[in-house]
Structures are given as C-alpha cells and as structure tokens.
Biopython code that builds the backbone (N, CA, C, O; Angstrom):
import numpy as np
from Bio.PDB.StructureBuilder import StructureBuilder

atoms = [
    (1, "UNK", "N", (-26.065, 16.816, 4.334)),
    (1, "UNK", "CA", (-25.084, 15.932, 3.716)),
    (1, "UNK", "C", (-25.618, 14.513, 3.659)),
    (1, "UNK", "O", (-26.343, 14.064, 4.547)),
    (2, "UNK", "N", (-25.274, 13.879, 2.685)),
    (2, "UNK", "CA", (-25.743, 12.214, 2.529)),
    (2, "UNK", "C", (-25.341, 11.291, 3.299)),
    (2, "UNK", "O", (-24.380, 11.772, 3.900)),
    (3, "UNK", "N", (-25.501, 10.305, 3.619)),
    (3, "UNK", "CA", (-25.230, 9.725, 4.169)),
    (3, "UNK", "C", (-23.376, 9.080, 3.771)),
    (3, "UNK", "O", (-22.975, 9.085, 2.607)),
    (4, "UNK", "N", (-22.660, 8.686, 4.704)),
    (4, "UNK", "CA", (-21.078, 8.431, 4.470)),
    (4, "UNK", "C", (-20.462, 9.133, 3.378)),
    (4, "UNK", "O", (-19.828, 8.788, 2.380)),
    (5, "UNK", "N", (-21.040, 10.789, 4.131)),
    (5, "UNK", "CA", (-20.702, 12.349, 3.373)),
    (5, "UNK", "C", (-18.931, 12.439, 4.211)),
    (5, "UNK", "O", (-17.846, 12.692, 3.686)),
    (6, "UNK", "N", (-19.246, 12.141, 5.546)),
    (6, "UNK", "CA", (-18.082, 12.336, 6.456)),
    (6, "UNK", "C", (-17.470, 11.226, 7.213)),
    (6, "UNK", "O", (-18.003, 10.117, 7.271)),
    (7, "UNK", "N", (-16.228, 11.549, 7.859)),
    (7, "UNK", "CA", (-15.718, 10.660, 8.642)),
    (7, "UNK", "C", (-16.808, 10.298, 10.152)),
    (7, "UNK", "O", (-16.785, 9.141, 10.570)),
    (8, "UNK", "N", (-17.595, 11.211, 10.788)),
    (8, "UNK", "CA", (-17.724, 10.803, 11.941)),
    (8, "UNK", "C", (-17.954, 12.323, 12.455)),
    (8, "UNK", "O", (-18.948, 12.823, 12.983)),
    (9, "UNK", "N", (-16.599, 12.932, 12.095)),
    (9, "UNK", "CA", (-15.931, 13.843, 13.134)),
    (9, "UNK", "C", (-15.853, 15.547, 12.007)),
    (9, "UNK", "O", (-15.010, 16.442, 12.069)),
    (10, "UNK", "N", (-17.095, 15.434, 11.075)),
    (10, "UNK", "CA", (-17.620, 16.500, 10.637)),
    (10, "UNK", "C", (-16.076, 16.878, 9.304)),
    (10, "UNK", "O", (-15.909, 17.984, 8.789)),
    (11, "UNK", "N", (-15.015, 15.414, 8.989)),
    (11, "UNK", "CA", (-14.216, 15.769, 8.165)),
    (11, "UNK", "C", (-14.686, 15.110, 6.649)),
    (11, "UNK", "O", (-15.329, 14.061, 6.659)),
    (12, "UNK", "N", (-14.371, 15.709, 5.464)),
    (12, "UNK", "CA", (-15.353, 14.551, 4.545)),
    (12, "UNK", "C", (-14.634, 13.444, 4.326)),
    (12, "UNK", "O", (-13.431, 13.204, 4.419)),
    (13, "UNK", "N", (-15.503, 12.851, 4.038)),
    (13, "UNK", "CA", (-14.920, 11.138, 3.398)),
    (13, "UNK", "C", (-13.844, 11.228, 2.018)),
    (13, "UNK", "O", (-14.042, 11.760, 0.925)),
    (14, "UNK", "N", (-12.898, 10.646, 2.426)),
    (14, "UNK", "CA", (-11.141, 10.578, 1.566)),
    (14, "UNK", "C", (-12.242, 9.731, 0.319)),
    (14, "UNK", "O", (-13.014, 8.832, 0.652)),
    (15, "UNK", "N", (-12.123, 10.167, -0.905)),
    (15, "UNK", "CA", (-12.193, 9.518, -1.862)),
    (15, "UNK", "C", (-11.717, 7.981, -2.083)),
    (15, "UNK", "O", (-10.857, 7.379, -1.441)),
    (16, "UNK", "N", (-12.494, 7.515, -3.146)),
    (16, "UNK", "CA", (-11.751, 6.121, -2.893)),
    (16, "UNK", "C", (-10.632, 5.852, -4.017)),
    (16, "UNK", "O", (-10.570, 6.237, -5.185)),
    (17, "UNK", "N", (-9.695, 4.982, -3.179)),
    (17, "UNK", "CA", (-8.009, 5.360, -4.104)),
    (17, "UNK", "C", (-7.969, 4.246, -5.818)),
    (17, "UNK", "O", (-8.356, 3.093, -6.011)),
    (18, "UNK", "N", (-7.493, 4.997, -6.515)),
    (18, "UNK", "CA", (-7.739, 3.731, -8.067)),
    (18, "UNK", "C", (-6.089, 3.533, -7.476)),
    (18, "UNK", "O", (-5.126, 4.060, -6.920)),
    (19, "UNK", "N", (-6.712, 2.212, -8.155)),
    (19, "UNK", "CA", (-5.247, 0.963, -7.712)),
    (19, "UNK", "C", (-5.153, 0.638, -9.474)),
    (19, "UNK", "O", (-6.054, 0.979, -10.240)),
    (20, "UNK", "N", (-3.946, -0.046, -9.901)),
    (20, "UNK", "CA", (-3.385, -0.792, -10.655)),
    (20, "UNK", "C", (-3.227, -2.135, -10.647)),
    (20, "UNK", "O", (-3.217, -2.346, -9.434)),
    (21, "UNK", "N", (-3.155, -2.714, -10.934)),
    (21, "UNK", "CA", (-2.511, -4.384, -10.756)),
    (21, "UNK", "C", (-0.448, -3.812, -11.344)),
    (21, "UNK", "O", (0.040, -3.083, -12.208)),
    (22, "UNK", "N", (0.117, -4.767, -10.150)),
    (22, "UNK", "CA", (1.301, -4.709, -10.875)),
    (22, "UNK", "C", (2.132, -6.112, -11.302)),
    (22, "UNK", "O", (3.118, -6.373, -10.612)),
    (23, "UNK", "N", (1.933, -6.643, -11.938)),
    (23, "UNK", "CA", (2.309, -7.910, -12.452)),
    (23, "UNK", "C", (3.957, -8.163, -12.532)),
    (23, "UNK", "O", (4.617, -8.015, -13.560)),
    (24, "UNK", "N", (4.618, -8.679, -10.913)),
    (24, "UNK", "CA", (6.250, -8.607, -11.213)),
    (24, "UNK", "C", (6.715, -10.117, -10.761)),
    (24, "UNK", "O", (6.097, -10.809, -9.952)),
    (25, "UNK", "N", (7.833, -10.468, -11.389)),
    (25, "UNK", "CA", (8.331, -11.238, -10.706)),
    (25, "UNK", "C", (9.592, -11.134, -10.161)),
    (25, "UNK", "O", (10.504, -10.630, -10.816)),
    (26, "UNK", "N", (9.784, -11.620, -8.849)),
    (26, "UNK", "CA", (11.073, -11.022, -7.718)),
    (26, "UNK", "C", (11.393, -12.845, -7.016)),
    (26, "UNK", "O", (10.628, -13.807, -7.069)),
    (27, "UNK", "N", (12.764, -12.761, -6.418)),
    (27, "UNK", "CA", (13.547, -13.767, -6.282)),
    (27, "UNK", "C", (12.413, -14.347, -4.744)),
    (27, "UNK", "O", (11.624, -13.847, -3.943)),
    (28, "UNK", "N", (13.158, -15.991, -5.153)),
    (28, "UNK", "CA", (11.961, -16.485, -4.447)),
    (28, "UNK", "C", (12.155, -16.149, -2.940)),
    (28, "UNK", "O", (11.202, -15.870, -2.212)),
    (29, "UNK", "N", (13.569, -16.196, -2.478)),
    (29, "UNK", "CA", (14.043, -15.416, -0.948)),
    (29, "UNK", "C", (13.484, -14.074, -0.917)),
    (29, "UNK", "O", (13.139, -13.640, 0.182)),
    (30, "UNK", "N", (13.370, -13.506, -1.727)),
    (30, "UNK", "CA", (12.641, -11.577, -1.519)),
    (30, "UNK", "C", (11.288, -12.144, -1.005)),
    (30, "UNK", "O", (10.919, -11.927, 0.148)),
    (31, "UNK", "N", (10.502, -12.932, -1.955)),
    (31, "UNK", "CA", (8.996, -13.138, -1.329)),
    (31, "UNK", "C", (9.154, -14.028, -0.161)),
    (31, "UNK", "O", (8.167, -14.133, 0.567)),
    (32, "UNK", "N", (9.933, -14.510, 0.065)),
    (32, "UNK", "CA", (10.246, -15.459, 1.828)),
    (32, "UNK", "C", (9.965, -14.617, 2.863)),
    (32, "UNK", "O", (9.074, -14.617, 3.713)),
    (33, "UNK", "N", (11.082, -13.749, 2.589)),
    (33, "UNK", "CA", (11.258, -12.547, 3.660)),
    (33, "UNK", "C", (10.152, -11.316, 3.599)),
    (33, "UNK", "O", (10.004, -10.499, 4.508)),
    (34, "UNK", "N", (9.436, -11.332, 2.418)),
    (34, "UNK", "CA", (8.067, -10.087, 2.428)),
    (34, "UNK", "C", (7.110, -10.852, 3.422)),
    (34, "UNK", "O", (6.619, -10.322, 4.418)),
    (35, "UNK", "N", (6.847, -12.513, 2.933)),
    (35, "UNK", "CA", (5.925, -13.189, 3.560)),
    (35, "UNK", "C", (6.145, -13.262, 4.872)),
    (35, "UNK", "O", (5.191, -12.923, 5.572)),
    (36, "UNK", "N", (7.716, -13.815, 5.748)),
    (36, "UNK", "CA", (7.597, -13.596, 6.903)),
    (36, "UNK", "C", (7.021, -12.022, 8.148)),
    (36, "UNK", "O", (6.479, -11.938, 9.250)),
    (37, "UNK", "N", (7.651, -10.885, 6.927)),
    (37, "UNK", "CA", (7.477, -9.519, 7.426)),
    (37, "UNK", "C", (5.841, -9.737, 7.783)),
    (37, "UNK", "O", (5.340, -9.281, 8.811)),
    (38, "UNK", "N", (5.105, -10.487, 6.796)),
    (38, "UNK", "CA", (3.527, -10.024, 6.854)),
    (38, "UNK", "C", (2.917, -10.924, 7.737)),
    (38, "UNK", "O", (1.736, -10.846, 8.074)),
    (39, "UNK", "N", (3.699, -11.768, 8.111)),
    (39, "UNK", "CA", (3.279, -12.698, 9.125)),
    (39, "UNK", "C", (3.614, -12.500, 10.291)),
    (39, "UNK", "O", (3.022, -13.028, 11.232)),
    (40, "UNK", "N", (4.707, -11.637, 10.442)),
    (40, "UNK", "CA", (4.987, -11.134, 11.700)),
    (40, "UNK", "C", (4.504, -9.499, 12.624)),
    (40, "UNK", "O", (4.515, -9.161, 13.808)),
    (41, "UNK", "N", (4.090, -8.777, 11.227)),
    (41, "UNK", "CA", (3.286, -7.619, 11.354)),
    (41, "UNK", "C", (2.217, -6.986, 10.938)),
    (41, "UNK", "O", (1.963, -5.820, 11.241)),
    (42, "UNK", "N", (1.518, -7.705, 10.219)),
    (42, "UNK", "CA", (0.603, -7.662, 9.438)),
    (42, "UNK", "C", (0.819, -7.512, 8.310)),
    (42, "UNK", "O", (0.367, -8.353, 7.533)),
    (43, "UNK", "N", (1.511, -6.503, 7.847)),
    (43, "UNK", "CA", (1.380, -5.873, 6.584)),
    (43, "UNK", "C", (1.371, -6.307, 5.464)),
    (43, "UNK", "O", (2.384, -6.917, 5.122)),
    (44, "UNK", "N", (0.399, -6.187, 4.602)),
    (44, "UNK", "CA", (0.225, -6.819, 3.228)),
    (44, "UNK", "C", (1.215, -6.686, 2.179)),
    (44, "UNK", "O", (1.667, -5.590, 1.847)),
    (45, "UNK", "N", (1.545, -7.742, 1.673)),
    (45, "UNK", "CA", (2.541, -7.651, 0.471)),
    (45, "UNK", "C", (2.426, -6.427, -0.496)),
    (45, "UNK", "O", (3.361, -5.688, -0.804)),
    (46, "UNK", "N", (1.066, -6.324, -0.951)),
    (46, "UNK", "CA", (0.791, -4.514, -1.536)),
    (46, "UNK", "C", (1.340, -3.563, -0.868)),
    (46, "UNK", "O", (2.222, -2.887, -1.399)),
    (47, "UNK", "N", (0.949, -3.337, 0.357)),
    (47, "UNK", "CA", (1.650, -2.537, 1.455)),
    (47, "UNK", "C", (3.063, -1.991, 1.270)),
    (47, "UNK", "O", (3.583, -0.896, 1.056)),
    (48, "UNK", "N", (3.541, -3.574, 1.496)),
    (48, "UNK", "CA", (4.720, -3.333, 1.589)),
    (48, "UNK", "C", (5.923, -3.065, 0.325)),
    (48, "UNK", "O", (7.085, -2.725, 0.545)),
    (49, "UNK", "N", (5.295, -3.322, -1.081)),
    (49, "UNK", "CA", (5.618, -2.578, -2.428)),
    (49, "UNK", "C", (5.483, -1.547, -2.535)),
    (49, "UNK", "O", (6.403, -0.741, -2.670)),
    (50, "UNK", "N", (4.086, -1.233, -2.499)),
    (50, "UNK", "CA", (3.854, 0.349, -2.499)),
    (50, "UNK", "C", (4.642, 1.176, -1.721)),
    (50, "UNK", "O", (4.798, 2.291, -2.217)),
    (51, "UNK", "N", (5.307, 0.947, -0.433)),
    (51, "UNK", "CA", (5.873, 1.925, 0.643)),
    (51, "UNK", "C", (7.363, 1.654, -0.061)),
    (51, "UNK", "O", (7.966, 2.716, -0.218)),
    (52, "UNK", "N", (8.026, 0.593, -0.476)),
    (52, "UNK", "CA", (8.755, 0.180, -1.242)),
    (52, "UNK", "C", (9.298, 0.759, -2.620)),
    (52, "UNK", "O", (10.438, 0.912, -3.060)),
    (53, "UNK", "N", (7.946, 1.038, -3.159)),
    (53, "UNK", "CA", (8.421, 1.525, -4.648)),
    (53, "UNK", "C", (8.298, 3.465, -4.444)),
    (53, "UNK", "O", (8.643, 4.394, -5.175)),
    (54, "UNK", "N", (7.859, 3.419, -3.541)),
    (54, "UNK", "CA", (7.258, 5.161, -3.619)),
    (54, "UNK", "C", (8.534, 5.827, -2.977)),
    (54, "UNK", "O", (8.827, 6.936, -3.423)),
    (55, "UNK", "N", (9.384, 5.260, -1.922)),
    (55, "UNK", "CA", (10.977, 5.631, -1.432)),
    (55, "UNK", "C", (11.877, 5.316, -2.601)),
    (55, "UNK", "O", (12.783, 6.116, -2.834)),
    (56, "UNK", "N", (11.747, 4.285, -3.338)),
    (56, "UNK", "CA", (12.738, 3.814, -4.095)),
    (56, "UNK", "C", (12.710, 5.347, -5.456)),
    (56, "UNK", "O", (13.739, 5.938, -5.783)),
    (57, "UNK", "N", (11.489, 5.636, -5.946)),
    (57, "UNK", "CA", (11.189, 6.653, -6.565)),
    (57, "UNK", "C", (11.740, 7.816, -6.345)),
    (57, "UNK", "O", (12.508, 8.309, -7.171)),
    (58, "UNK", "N", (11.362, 8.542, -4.966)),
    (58, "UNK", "CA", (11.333, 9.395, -4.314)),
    (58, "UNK", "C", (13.422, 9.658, -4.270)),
    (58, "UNK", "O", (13.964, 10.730, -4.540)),
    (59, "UNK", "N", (14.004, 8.650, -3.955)),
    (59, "UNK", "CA", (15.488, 8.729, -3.989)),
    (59, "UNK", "C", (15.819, 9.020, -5.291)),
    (59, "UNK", "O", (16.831, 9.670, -5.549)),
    (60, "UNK", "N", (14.802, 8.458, -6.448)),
    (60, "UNK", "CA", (15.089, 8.885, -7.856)),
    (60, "UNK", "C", (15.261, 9.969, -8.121)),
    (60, "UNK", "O", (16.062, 10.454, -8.920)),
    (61, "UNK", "N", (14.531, 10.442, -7.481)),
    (61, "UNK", "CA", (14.019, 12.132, -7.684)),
    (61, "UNK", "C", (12.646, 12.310, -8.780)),
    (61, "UNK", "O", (12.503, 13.239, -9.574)),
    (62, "UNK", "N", (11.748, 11.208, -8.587)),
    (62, "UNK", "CA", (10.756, 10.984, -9.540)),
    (62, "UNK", "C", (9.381, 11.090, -8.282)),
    (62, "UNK", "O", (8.210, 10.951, -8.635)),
]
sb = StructureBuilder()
sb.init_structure("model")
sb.init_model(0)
sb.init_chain("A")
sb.init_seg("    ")
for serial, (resi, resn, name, xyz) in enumerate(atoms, 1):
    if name == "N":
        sb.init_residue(resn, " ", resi, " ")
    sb.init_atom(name, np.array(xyz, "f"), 0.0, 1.0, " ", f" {name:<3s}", serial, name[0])
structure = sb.get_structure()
C-alpha cells in the first residue's frame, strides 16, 4: 500500500470530503451567539451550520 493508504491502524484513509461555499445572510444576534458558542467551545461556524442544517433537513424528512 502507498504511503497515507491507511489510518495507522490497518483502516483505509476516509476520502477527502467536497465542500461547497454557502453564501447566507442571518441576523446579526444569530452570528453573536454562533461566535460566542465558538469561542467558548471551539467549534467552527461551518461546524456549527452544517450540524445545523443537516437536523433541520433531517426533521424535513429530506
């Protein structure tokens, strides 16, 4: 196998993920409160859309 064929631990390497750009605009208190979340736990504003839009979907039934 080639080199960064696997994780380490003989599992293969996860493909790498295609992203989008999503170009939105949201109220300036929504990005207050995303920014504090990411300042208080790390999590990146992408992060926290993506986990965001994929439940919001998912309740769709989409």
């Amino acid at each position: 196998m080639g080199e960064g064929s696997d994780q380490g631990d003989g599992r293969p390497a996860e493909p790498p993920r295609q992203t989008r750009a999503l170009n939105i605009n949201i109220t300036a208190e929504l990005h207050k409160r995303a920014g504090r979340y990411r300042v208080d736990t790390g999590v990146t504003l992408t992060a926290q859309v993506e986990e965001a839009l994929a439940e919001w979907l998912t309740r769709k039934g989409y």
